[in-house]
N, C-alpha and C positions, 0 to 999 in steps of 0.2 A: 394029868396036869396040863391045863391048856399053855398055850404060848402065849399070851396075855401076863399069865402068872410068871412064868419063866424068864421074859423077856427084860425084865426088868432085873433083874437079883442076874441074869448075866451082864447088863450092860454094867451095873455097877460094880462085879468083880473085875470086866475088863476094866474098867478104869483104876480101882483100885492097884491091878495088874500094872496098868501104863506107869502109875506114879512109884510104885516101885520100881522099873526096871530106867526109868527116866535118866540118861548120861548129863551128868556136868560137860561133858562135853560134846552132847548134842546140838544144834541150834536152837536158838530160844525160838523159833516159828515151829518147831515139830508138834504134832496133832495125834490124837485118835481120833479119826475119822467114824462116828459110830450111824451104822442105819436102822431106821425104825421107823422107815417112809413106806411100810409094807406092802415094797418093787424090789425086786434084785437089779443093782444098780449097776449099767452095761459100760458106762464113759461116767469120769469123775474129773471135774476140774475145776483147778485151782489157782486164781489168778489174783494180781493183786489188784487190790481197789483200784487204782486210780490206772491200770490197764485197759485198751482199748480192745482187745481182743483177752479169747481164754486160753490159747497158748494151748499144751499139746495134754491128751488124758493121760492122768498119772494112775491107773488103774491098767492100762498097755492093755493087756491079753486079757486081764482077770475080771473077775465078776463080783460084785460086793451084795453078798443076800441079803434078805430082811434079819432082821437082829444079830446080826454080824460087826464086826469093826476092821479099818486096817490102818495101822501106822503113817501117817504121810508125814517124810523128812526132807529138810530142806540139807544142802552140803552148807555146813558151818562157814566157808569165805562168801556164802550168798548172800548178798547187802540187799534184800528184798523188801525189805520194813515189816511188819505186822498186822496192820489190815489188807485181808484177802476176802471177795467176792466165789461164789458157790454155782457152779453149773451139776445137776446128778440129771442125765440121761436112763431113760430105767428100760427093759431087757422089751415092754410093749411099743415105745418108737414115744412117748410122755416124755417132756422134762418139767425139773423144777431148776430155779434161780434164784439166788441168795444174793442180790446186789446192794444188800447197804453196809456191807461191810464190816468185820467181823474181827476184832482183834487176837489173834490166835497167840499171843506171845506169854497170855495173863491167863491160858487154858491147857488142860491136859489131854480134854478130850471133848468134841462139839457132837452133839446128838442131831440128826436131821433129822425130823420128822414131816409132815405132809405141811408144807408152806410154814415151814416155821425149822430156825434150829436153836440150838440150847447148846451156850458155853458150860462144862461140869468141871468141877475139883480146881478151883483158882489153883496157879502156883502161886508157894511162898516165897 
């Protein structure tokens, strides 16, 4: 079965995953961050729109593969709004930028793919 086939029917259980295990008492800016910019992603960051800078990678140590996802949570007293801009640094020394801004509050989970990302599964 190639990854092509694969990659899809995972990314959609993770999300179906996400929306289940989703806290009422999360912050409403929480994400699945999902990749399928086919680079293992080395620095991830997450800033908000109207930020001058991108502030520090929320990936620390870790490495985000191709068709993989990871949770990004904000702490619930964080008054940081909703629209957030996209830095993915990838493991060859590439990045891509997501700067027009991207309402994360009306999402479960954002799919990046190569110059392009995709909000999935509105909340209700």
């Amino acid at each position: 079965m190639s990854l092509k086939r694969v990659l899809p029917a995972v990314l959609v259980l993770l999300v179906a995953v996400a929306g289940a295990v989703k806290s009422r008492q999360a912050a409403r800016q929480d994400f699945w961050a999902l990749n399928s910019t086919g680079k293992a992603v080395q620095q991830f960051y997450v800033s908000p729109h109207s930020a001058r800078d991108w502030g520090s990678d929320v990936l620390g140590r870790a490495t985000l593969p191709n068709g993989m996802g990871t949770l990004i949570s904000f702490s619930p007293r964080a008054h940081v709004g909703c629209v957030f801009d996209f830095k993915l640094v990838y493991g060859d020394g590439t990045s891509d930028t997501y700067t027009q801004g991207k309402d994360v509050c009306n999402v479960l989970a954002i799919l990046f793919a190569p110059n392009e990302l995709m909000g999935l599964v509105h909340q209700q």
